[in-house]
C-alpha positions in Angstrom: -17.7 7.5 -48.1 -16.2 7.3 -44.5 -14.9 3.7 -44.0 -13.5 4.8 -40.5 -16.5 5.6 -38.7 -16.9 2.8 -36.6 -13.5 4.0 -35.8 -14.4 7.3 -35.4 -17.2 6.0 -32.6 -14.7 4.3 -31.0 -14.3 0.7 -32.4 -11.3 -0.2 -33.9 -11.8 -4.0 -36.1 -8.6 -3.8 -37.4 -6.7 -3.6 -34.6 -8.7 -6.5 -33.1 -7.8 -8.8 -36.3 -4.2 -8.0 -35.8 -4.7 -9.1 -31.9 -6.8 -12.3 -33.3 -3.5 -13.0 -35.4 -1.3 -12.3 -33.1 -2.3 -14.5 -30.6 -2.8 -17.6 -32.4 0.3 -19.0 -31.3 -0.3 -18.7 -27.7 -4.1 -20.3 -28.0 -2.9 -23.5 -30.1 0.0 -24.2 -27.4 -3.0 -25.6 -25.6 -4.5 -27.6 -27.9 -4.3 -31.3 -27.8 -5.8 -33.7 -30.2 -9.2 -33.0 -28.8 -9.6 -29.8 -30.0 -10.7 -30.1 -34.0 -11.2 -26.5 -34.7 -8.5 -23.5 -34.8 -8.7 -20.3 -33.6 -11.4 -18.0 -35.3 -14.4 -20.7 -36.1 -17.7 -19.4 -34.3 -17.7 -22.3 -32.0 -15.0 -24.5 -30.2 -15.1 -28.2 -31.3 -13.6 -30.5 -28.8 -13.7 -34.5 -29.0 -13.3 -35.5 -25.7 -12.7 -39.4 -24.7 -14.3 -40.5 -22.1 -13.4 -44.2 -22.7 -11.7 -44.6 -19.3 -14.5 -42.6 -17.3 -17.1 -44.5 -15.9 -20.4 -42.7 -16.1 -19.0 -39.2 -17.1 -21.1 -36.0 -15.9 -19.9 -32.5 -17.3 -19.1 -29.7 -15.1 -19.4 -26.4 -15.6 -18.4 -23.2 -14.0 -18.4 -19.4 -14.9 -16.7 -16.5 -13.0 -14.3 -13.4 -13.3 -11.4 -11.5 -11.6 -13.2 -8.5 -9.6 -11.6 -5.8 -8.6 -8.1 -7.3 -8.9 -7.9 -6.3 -11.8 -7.9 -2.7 -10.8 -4.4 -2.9 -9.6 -3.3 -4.4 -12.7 -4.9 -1.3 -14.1 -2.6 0.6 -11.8 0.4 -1.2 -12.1 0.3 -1.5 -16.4 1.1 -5.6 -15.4 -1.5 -8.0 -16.7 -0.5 -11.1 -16.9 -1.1 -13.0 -13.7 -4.8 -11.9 -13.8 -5.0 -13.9 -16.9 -3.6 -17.0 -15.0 -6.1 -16.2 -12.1 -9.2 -16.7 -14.2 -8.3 -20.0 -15.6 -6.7 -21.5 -11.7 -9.9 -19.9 -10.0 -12.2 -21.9 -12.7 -10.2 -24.9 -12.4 -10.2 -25.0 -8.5 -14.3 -24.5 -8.4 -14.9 -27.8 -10.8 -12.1 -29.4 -9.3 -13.9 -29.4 -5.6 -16.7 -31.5 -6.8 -13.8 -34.2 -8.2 -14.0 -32.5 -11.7 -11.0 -32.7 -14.2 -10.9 -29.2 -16.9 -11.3 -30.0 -20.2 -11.5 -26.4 -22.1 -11.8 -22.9 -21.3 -13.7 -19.7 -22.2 -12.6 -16.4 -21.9 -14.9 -12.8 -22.0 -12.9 -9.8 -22.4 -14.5 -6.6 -23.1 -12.1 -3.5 -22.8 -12.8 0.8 -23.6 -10.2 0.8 -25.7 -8.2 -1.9 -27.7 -4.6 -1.9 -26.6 -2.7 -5.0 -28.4 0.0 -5.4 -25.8 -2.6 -5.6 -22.5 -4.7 -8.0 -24.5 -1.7 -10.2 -25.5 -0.2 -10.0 -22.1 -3.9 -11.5 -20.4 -4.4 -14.1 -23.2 -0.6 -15.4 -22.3 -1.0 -15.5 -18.9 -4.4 -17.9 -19.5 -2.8 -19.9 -22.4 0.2 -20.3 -19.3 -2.4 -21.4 -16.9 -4.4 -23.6 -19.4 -1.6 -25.5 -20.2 -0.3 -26.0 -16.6 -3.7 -27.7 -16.2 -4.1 -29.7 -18.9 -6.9 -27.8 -20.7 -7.4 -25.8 -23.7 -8.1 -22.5 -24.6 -11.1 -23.7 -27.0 -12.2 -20.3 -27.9 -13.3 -16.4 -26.3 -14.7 -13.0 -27.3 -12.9 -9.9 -27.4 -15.1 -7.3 -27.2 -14.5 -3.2 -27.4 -16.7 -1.8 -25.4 -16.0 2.5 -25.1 -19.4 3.5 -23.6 -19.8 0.6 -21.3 -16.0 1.2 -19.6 -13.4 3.5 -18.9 -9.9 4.3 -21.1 -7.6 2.2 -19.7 -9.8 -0.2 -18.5 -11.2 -4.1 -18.9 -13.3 -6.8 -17.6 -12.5 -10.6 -17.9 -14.4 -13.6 -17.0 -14.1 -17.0 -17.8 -16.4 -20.3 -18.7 -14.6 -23.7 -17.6 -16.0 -27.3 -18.4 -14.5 -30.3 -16.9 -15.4 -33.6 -16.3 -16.0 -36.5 -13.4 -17.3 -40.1 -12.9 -20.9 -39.8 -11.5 -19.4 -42.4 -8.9 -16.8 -39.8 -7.7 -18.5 -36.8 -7.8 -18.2 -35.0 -4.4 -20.9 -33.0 -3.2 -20.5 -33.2 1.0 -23.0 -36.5 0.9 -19.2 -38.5 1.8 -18.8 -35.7 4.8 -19.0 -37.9 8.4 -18.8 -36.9 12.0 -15.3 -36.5 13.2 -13.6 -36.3 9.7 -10.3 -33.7 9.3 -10.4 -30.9 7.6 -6.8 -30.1 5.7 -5.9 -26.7 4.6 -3.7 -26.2 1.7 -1.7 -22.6 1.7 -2.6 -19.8 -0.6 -0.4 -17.6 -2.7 -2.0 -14.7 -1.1 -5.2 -12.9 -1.6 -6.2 -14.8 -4.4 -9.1 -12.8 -6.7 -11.7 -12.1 -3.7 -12.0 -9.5 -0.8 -10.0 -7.2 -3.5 -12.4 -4.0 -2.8 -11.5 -4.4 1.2 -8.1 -4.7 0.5 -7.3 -2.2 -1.9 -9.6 0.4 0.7 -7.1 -0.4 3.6 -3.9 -0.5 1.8 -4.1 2.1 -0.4 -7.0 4.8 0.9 -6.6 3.7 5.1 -3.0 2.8 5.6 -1.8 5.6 2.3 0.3 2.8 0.2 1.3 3.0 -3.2 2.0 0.1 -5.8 5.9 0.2 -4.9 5.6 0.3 -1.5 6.7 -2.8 0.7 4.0 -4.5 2.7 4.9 -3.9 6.5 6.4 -7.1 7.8 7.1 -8.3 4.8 9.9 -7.8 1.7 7.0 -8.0 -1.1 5.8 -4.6 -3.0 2.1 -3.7 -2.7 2.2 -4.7 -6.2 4.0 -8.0 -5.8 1.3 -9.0 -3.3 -2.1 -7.9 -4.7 -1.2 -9.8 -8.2 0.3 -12.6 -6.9 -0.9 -15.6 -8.9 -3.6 -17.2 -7.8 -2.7 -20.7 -6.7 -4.4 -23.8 -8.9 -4.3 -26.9 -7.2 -5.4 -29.7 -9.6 -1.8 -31.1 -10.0 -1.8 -31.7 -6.5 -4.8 -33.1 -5.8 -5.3 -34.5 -9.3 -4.2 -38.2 -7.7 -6.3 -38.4 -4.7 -9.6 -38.0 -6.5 -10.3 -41.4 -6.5 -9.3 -41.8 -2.7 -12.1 -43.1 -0.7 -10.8 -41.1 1.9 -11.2 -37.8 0.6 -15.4 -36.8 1.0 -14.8 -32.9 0.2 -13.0 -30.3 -0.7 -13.9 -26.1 -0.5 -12.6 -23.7 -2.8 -12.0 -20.9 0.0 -13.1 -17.9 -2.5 -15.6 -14.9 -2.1 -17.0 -15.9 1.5 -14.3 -17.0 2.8 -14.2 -19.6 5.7 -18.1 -19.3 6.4 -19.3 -19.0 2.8 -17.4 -22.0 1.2 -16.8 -24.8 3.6 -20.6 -24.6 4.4 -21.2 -25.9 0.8 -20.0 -29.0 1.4 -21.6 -29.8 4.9 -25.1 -31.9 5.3 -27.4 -30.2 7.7 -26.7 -32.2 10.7 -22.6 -31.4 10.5 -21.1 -28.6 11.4 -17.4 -27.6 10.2 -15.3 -26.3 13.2 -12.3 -23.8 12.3 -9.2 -23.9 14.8 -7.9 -20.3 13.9 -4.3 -21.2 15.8 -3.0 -24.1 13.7 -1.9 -21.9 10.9 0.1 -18.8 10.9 -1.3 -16.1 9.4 0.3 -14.2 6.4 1.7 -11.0 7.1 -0.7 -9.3 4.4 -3.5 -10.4 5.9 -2.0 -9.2 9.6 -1.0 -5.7 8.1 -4.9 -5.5 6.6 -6.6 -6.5 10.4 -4.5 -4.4 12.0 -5.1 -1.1 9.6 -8.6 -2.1 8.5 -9.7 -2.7 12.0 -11.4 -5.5 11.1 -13.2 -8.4 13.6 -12.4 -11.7 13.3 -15.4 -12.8 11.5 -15.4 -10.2 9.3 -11.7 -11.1 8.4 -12.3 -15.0 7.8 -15.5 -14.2 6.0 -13.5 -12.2 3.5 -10.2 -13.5 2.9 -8.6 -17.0 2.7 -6.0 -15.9 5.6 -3.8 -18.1 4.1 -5.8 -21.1 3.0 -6.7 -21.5 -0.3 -8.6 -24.7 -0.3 -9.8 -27.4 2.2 -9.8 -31.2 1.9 -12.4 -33.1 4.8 -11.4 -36.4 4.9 -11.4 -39.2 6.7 -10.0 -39.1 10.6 -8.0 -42.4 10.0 -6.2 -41.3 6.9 -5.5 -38.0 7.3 -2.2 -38.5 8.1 -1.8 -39.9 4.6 -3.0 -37.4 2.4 -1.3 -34.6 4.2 2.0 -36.7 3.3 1.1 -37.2 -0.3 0.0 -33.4 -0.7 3.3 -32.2 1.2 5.2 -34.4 -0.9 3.5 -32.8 -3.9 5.0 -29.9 -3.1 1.8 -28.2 -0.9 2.1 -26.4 2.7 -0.4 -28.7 4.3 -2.5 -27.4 8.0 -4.6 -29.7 9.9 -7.0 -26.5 10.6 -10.6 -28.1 11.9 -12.8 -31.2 12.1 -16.5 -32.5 11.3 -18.8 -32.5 14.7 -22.7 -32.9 14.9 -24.5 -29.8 14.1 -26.5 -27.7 12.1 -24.8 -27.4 8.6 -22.9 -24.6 9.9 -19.1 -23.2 9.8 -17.9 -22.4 13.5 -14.7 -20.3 14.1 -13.0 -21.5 17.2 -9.1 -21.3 18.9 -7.4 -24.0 20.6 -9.6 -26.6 19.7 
């Protein structure tokens, strides 16, 4: 009898046990006393206590890392796209004034390589811990018809938590609020497939070249970490003077701070109050890319946007600068039509 023929097609469950084993470590370290079941059960248990949370409401949010995660393919380094998954999940629940509780993680892979699959789950056990939530449980799946050698796919299920009371959903947004940018760590995960066209196809980069204008490595810069910013903003949740926030993702300027604008607002962009990163320069310039297309794309520097009140912007750009954020006073709230309008000099 052949006991290695799922082996034979391709599947290797021993090799996955040893990775489950191996691992255990890394997943408890973000356990706190919530979590009641260990690594291995078929479903994550978690107690949470919503004793101080008026009105609770659960939020939940699902995505993955893209194309990212083809330079990690290229570069043989995959940890920071394991952080990325867990800081881009935090940051979506965390605009609507949701806290994370626990994570999810899906990866599916050709092949099962223990030392990529370690390296990814340290990076989210990293992140989950940075932001307070646990690593409640995943699936590991090898996959050799559905993806190449060499190759994976991750995605990730955050749930989190917020007071109905403080929930923000752009019903806070006013005329003449200020919108505040908070800096990105780069590209973040989105506008990956652009990117990786112009640097490496239009302008002829490899991983270890250095970014024109710059001192980072083509490397360096397409898996920079991507920024959470729920210890920053963590304190102002409860601030009557913050009425939204835009996780400046897939869509950029146009397809994300629209989310959070009532139909008779519009959001209006002043392009010149920031300067804009030399990565994201070096890609208009090759890519030969208009304006809108650009800011429709890519963060340009901004990873997130806080609208908040005229009168106390002021104060929350303080408290965020003295959280340790690059703060930009980049547009404000006028009367319009729900829209996003890109503007200079306003």
């Amino acid at each position: 009898m052949n006991n290695d023929a799922y082996k034979d097609a391709g599947v290797d469950i021993d090799a996955a046990m040893i990775t489950k084993k191996n691992i255990k470590d890394m997943v408890r370290s973000t356990f706190g006393p919530e979590v009641l079941t260990d690594i291995g059960s078929f479903g994550g248990l978690f107690k949470p206590d919503f004793s101080s949370v008026k009105e609770p409401v659960l939020v939940s949010s699902a995505d993955g890392v893209g194309t990212k995660l083809k330079v990690a393919y290229m570069t043989g380094r995959h940890d920071t796209v394991g952080q990325d998954i867990v800081n881009h999940c935090c940051n979506d629940i965390l605009v609507m004034g949701a806290l994370p509780m626990f994570f999810l993680d899906y990866l599916a892979y050709a092949s099962h390589d223990d030392a990529v699959i370690q390296a990814v789950i340290d990076g989210m056990a990293l992140a989950c811990r940075q932001n307070g939530c646990a690593l409640i449980g995943g699936e590991m799946a090898e996959l050799p018809d559905l993806y190449t050698k060499g190759e994976y796919d991750l995605a990730g299920v955050i749930i989190g938590y917020v007071g109905q009371h403080e929930i923000l959903d752009g019903s806070k947004v006013t005329e003449g609020d200020v919108i505040l940018g908070l800096a990105s760590t780069g590209l973040h995960t989105n506008g990956y497939t652009l990117a990786r066209k112009i640097i490496f196809e239009t302008a002829g980069l490899g991983t270890d070249d250095v970014i024109p204008g710059t001192d980072t490595s083509v490397a360096d810069a397409l898996l920079a970490v991507h920024r959470c910013y729920v210890s920053s903003i963590k304190p102002l949740l409860s601030d009557d003077a913050l009425h939204a926030m835009a996780h400046l993702t897939g869509g950029g300027f146009t397809g994300n701070i629209d989310r959070t604008l009532p139909d008779s607002l519009d959001a209006v962009i002043d392009l010149d109050t920031w300067e804009i990163p030399a990565l994201f320069s070096f890609m208009a310039e090759k890519g030969g890319l208009s304006e809108f297309e650009l800011y429709r794309t890519f963060n340009m520097g901004v990873g997130m946007t806080l609208t908040v009140a005229a009168s106390e912007a002021d104060r929350i750009s303080g408290l965020l600068t003295d959280s340790g954020e690059t703060v930009y006073t980049v547009g404000k709230i006028e009367n319009g039509s729900g829209e996003v309008r890109l503007a200079h000099g306003i």
